[in-house]
C-alpha positions, 0 to 999 in steps of 0.5 A: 500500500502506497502513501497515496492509498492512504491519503485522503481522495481530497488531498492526494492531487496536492499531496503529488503535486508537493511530491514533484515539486521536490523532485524536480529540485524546485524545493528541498523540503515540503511541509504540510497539512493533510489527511490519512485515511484509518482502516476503519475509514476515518480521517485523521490529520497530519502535519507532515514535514518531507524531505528527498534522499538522493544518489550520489547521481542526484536521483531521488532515492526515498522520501524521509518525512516526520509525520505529527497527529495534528487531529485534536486540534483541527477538530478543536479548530472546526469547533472554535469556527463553528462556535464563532458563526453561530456568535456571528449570526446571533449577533448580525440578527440582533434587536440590540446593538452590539460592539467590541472596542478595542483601543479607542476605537470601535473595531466591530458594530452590528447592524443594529448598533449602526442603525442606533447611531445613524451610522454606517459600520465603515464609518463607526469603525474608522474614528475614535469612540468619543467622536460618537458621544455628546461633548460634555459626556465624552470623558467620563465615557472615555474613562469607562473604556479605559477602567475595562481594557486595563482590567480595574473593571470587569463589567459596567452599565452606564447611561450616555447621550450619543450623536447621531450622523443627522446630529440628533442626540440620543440617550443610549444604555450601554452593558459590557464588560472586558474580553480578548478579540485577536488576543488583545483586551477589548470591550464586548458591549450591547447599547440600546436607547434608553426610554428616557432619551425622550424625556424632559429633564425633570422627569429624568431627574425622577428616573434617576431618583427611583433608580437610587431607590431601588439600588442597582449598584452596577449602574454608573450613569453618566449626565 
């Protein structure tokens, strides 16, 4: 039985075409990602690194190769991206909106998260946060972002007044907390407009009253 029996169907025509290349000399070594075919007919995945031997002549005589089971973890990989597109597809479908911060910036918004501020996503994404906030709430927002990333905070709710691109302002409730996106802390949050947005300053007032009332001490409101 030959390695090519053993190779997965899919990947032999890759799996030849690395094969020559070595043998014509275009490369001395070839490293790869494959898969083998169990008696039982399951599949099993190897990393494999080759390399020629040849004659004195230069012929090529046998190949020697260092063959890893890299199984587990491209079954843990599958999983991880599986994971991701249902993340993905709850998120995109969402009747909140949804980001992640990284640094000052927005470096994802959902549909829904532009559609509350009026924005495209392109446009979110491509300037600081603050420059989406109400001037007189911008540092305080600005603080919220950096107590989370450098990890004095672990999750916050607050409230803060947002400007839209037809330069409305809007009240927004804002929930996240801290998280890792590409390996670097980040901010996972979901923002809806409050129902106070719309409200006279004096009832407001009131809301803030009754939530003092009832004493909600993860809330931090801003303004």
């Amino acid at each position: 039985m030959t390695f090519s029996d053993l190779t997965h169907p899919e990947d032999r025509e890759n799996d030849t075409a690395s094969h020559e290349r070595m043998v014509r000399g275009e490369t001395h070594e070839s490293s790869r990602e494959k898969r083998y075919r169990r008696k039982d007919g399951t599949a099993v995945w190897v990393a494999i690194h080759a390399s020629l031997i040849r004659g004195e002549d230069g012929r090529p005589l046998r190949t020697l190769a260092v063959v890893q089971d890299i199984t587990a973890r491209q079954e843990a990989e599958a999983a991880r991206r599986a994971a991701e597109e249902k993340f993905r597809c709850l998120v995109e479908q969402s009747l909140v909106g949804i980001y992640v911060i990284q640094g000052d910036r927005f470096v994802y918004v959902n549909p829904k998260m532009a559609e509350v501020f009026g924005h495209p996503a392109e446009t979110l994404t491509s300037a600081p946060v603050t420059d989406f906030v109400r001037e007189d709430d911008r540092s305080a927002v600005a603080t919220n972002i950096h107590q989370r990333l450098a990890g004095g905070v672990e999750s916050i709710k607050y409230g803060a007044r947002a400007v839209r691109r037809d330069g409305t302002t809007i009240y927004v409730e804002v929930h996240g907390g801290r998280t890792e996106y590409h390996g670097k802390p980040a901010i996972l949050a979901h923002c809806s407009t409050s129902p106070s947005a719309s409200r006279p300053r004096k009832e407001r007032r009131g809301w803030r009253r009754f939530r003092k009332t009832i004493r909600i001490p993860s809330w931090k409101w801003i303004g």
